[in-house]
N, C-alpha and C positions, 0 to 999 in steps of 0.2 A: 504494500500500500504506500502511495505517496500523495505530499500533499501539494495546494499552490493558493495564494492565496489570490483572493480576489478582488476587483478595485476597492472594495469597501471594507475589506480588512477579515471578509469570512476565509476562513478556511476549509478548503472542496479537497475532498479526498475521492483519489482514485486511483485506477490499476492499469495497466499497459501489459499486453500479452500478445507474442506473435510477431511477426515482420511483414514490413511490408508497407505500402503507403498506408496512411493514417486512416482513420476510419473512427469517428467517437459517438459513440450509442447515450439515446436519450432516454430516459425512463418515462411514464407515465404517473398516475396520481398511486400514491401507497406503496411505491417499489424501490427500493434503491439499488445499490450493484450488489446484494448479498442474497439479496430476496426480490426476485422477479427475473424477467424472460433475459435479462441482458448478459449475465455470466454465462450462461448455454451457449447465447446466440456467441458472443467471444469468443466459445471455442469453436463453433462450425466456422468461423472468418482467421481466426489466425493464423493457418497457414498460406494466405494468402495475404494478410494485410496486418498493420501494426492497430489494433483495438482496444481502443480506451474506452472502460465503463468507468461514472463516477456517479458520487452521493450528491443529490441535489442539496442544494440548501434546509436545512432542518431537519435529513434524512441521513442514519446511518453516523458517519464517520466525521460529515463534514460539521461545518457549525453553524448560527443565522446569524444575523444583523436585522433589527428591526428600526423603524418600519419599513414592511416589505413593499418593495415596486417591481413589476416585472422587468424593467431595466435593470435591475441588481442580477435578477436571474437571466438576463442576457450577456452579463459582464462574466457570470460564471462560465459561462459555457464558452464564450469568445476567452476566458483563461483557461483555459482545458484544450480550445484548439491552439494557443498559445505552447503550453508544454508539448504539443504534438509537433511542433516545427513552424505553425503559425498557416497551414492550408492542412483543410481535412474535407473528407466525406462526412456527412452527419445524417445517421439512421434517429428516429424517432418514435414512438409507438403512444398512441390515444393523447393526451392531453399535450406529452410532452411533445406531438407534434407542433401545438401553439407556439410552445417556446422556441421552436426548431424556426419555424416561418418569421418569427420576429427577429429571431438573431440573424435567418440570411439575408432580413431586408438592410441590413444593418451594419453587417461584417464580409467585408471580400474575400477573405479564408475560406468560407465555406465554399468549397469547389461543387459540389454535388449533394442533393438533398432527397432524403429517401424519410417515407411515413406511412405510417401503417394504422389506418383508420381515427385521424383528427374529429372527436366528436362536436362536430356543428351542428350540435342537430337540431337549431332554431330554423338552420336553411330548410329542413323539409317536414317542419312541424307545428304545433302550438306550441308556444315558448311559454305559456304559461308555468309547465310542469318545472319547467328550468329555474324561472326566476324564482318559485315558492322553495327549492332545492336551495338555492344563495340564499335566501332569507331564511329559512331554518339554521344553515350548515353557517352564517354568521352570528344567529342568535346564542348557540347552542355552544360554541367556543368560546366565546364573551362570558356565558356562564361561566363556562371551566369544565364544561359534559365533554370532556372527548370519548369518552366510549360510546354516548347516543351520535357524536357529530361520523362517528365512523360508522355507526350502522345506520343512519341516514345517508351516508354516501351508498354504501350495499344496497339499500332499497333502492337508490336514487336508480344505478346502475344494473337494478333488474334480482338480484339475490334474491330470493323466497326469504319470507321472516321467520321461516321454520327454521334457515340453516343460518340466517344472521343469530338467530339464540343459541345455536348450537354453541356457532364458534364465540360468541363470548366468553365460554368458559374454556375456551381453546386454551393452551401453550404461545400462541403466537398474539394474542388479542392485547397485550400489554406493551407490545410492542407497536402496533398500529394505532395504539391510544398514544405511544411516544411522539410520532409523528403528525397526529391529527391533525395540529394548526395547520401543515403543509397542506390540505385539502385548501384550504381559503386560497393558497398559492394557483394552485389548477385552476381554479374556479374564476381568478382573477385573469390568468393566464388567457383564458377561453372567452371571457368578455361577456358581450353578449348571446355565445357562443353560433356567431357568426363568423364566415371565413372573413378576414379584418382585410382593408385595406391595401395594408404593405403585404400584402401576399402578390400583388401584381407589380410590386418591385423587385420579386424575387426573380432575375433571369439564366437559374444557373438550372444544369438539366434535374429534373425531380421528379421523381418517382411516387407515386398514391396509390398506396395496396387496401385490399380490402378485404375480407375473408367469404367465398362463399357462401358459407352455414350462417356467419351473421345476421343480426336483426336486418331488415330492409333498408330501417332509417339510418343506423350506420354506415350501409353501402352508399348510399344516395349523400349524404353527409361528405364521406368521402371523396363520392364523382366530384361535388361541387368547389371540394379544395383544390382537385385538380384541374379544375375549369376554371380556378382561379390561377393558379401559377400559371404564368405564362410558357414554361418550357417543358410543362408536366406529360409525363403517359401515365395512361390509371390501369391498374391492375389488378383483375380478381385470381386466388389467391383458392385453387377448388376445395373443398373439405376444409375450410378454416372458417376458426370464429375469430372473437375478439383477442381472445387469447389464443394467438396464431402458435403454433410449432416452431422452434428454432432451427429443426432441420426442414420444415418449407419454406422460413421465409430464408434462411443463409444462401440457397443456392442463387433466386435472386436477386439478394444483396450481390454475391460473388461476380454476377454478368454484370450489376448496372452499375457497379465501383469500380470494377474491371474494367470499362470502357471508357475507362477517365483517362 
């Protein structure tokens, strides 16, 4: 593990494995590099490419600085492709696709942009359900509820309430309570979770996967992020849901990093 700090003085831990050109994986909401899809995905890419997983802010290893701005978490991530040599590919998966979009409006490092289902899903819905979801998931942290603010994300994101009780008495549930406030981070991230903006300032090549088996509104959520980048191809992704497989999606990552 190593660390770097970041403009604002947080300290972002992360791992480098493999050779090869750079390549730095973004997490999504509740995951950091020890827990969630990105240490798997690491190893199906490392023999081809140099793969940096790291702890976003408030998660795992690294530290925070408050108050949070999504620009703070763009600076992390531009100091991460920084120790990489200062040009990387940037893979992202669900929310932390937002942060990926905002950092490549932003930063010319990012040579190539790959994401794998950016939840926008005001683009093809009622946004009602969304914005009651922000106002809970801020109420509920204010308290100091992070175990209700985390199984209000579960529900948010479709969990049955039978298996959100289960895992409360889980082994791992004390640790997702650790991290809870970083929900408000995603949440922030994703706006009004519409594809924002500076997505049609991104003109580097990019990549929008999606999983077959997925809900609908997630695919369509996703079409719309890549009908926003200008350089995008969209990708369905057969026999995957949200929680894609690191050996379907590494093969291709492997083509579309590879053709850099």
């Amino acid at each position: 593990m190593f660390t770097v700090a970041s403009a604002d003085g947080t300290t972002i831990a992360y791992e480098r494995t493999g050779s090869g050109p750079p390549v730095v994986l973004v997490d999504g909401a509740m995951c950091d590099r020890a827990g969630g899809p990105m240490r798997p995905l690491a190893g199906v890419l490392r023999d081809s490419f140099t793969v940096f997983t790291y702890d976003r802010r408030g998660r795992g290893e690294s530290s925070d600085t408050l108050p949070y701005a999504v620009e703070r978490e763009v600076e992390d991530l531009q100091a991460v492709i920084g120790v990489a040599g200062g040009d990387a590919g940037v893979y992202a998966v669900s929310s932390g696709g937002a942060l990926a979009i905002a950092a490549a409006a932003v930063e010319p490092g990012i040579t190539r942009l790959a994401l794998f289902e950016p939840p926008y899903l005001a683009e093809v819905g009622d946004d009602a359900p969304l914005k009651a979801y922000t106002k809970d998931l801020g109420e509920l942290l204010a308290a100091g509820r992070r175990g209700d603010a985390v199984a209000r994300f579960m529900a948010h994101v479709g969990i049955p309430e039978q298996v959100i009780d289960g895992m409360r008495s889980g082994p791992g549930w004390s640790t997702m309570e650790a991290i809870a406030p970083t929900l408000a981070y995603d949440d922030a991230l994703l706006a009004d979770s519409r594809v924002p903006r500076e997505a049609g300032e991104v003109t580097v090549p990019a990549l929008v996967m999606t999983g077959g088996d997925s809900p609908e509104a997630l695919q369509q959520a996703a079409k719309a992020a890549a009908q926003a980048l200008p350089a995008a191809e969209f990708r369905i992704l057969p026999g995957q849901t949200h929680d894609a497989a690191p050996t379907a999606v590494g093969p291709v990552l492997l083509e579309f990093f590879g053709a850099a």
